[in-house]
N, C-alpha and C positions, 0 to 999 in steps of 0.2 A: 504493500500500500504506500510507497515512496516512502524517504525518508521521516525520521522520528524529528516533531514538532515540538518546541516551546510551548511551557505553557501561557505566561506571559505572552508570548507573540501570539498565540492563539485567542488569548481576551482581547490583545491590542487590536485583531481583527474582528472577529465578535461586535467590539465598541463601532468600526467602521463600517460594520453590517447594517447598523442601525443608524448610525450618521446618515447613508446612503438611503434607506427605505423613508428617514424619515422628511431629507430635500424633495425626495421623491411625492411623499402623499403630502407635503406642503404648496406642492404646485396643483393640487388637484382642486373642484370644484369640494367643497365639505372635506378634503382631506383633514386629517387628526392627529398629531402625533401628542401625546403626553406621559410626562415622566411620573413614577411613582415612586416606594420608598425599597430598598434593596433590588435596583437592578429593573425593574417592573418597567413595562411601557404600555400603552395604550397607542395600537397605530389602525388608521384605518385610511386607506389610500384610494378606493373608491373602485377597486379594481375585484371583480366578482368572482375571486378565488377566494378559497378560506384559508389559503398559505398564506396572502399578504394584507390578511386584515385581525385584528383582534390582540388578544395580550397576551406580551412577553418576557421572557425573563432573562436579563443576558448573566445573569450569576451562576455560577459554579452551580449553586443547589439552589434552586427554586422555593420562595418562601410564599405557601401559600396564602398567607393573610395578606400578603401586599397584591397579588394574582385578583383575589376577592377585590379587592378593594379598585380596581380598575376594570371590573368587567363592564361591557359597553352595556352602555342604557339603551334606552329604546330608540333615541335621536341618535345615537349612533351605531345601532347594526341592524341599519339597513341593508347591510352587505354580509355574505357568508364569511365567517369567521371563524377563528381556532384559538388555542392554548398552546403558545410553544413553549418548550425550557430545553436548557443544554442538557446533554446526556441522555443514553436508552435505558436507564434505569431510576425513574420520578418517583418520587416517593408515595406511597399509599395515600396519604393526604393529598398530594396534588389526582392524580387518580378520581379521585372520591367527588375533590373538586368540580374535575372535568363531566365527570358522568352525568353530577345533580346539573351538570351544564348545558346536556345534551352533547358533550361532543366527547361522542364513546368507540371512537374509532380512532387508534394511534399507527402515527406514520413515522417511521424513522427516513430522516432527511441530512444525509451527509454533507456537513461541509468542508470544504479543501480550500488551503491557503497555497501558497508558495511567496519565494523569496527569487529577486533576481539583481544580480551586479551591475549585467549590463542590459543591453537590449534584446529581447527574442527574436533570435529570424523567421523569417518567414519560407517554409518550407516547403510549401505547397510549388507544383510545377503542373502551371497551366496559362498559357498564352492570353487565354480565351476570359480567366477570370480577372475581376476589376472591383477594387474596394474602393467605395468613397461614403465620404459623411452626409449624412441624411439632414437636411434642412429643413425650418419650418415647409417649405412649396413639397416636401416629400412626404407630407403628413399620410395623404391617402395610401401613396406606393406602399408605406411602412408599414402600413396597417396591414394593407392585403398581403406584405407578403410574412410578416408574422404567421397571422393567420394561417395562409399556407403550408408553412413550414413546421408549425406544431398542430395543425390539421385540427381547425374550431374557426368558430364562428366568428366574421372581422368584427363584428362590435362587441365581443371581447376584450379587443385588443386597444380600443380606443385609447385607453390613458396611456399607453405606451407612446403613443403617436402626434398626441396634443401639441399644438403650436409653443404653448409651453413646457413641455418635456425637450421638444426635440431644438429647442431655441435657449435653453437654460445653460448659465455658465457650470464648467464641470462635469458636465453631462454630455456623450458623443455619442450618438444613433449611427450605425453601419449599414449600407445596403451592399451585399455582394450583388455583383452583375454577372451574366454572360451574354454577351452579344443584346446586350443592352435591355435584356429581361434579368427582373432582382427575383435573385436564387436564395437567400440567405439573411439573415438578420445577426445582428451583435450590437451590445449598448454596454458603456463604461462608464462610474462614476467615480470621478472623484473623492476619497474625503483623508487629510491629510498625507501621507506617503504609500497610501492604498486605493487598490482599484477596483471597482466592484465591477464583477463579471455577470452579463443578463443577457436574455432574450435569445440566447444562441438558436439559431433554427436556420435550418438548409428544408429547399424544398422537395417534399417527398421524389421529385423525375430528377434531381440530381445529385442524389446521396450518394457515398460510396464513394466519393473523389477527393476525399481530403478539404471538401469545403471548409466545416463546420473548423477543425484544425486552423485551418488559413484564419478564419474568421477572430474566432481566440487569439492568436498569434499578432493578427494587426490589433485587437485592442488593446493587447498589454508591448507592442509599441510604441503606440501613440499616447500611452498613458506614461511610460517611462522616460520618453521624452517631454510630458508634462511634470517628472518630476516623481511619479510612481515609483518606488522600490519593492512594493509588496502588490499581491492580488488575493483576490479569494470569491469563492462563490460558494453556490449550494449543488452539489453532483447529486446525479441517478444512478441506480444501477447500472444499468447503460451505459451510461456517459460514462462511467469510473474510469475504464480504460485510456480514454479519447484525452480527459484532465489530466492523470498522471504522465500519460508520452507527452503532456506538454511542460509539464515538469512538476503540477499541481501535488500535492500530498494530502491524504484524509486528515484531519485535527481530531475531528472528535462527530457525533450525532449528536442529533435536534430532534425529541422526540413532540409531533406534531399531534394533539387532541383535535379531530375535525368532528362533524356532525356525523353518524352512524348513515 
């Protein structure tokens, strides 16, 4: 699972996981971020998954009265929601928490950080492919080709795409091309000497080529030339492989309370 992590360096990412979700749901319409007491957050970003809405705990061990004490109220989950904390083993309390919450169904959500000196190359070998940044006038493209590429519905993907996401300082939207259809999506945030890594998606007629790799590859680039020493994201199963050959390593799980 690549090399063995700091722990330290794994909170210092953690801390900008949250930095990032929360410029994020601060650009939104009714976007929410609020801080509570040990680690707790309330975020709600408007965005109709229940990974990136509801509360959080970026501490080592989750303290269930502070979890209580931020669960969204009725003005604010109007969106699908969850319970996350670090680690695949939550204490029976938190558990108990979750259930009388309705959300009795736990997802273990990997994430992976890495460290880099210098710049990542870009590896990929294809004449034909072309990365550039997505601008506010790309808002539609971005949308449809999200959608596309993780295969759902484009007005899900709308807050990804907003004039203000895709116009915000800190924040770089990717459209991979070929021959001047976008194949691919990739989005980087800033937040101190860390990059957050999102939206990776190649489109199902042209997987298999090393895209999604290239895609990764230009954003922690372009972010280390902004000054980035660190990245980190949330992997899949799936993906595990695709993150470590890029030099990503496991930290630790996020175990995720959704709705049953």
């Amino acid at each position: 699972m690549g090399v063995p992590v700091i722990t330290e360096l794994v909170d210092e990412a953690v801390n900008a996981w949250y930095g990032a979700l929360k410029a994020f749901a601060l650009l939104q319409p009714g976007g929410l971020f609020q801080e509570g007491e040990r680690g707790t957050k309330l975020l709600v970003t408007g965005v109709r998954m229940a990974f990136l809405n509801g509360v959080f705990s970026s501490a080592r061990i989750a303290d269930a009265g502070a979890i209580n004490a931020l669960l969204p109220s009725k003005e604010t989950s109007g969106f699908p929601w969850s319970i996350q904390v670090r680690g695949d083993q939550p204490s029976p309390t938190i558990i108990g928490l979750a259930t009388r919450c309705g959300r009795i169904k736990r997802v273990a959500l990997p994430f992976m950080i890495m460290q880099f000196d210098e710049a990542p190359q870009l590896k990929v070998n294809s004449d034909l492919l072309r990365f550039r940044r997505a601008t506010i006038d790309d808002c539609r493209a971005y949308q449809v080709a999200m959608a596309a590429g993780f295969e759902g519905p484009a007005e899900l993907f709308s807050p990804f795409s907003s004039p203000s996401v895709l116009g915000a300082p800190r924040m770089t939207a990717w459209l991979a091309e070929e021959q001047g259809i976008a194949v691919g999506t990739g989005f980087g945030v800033l937040t101190d000497e860390w990059v957050g890594i999102f939206n990776i998606s190649t489109h199902p007629d042209y997987r298999r080529r090393g895209y999604g790799r290239a895609m990764i590859e230009t954003v922690l680039q372009d972010a280390y030339g902004a000054g980035a020493r660190g990245a980190f994201l949330h992997g899949t199963p799936t993906g595990a492989l695709l993150y470590e050959s890029v030099g990503f390593s496991w930290a630790e799980n996020w175990t995720v309370f959704v709705p049953g």
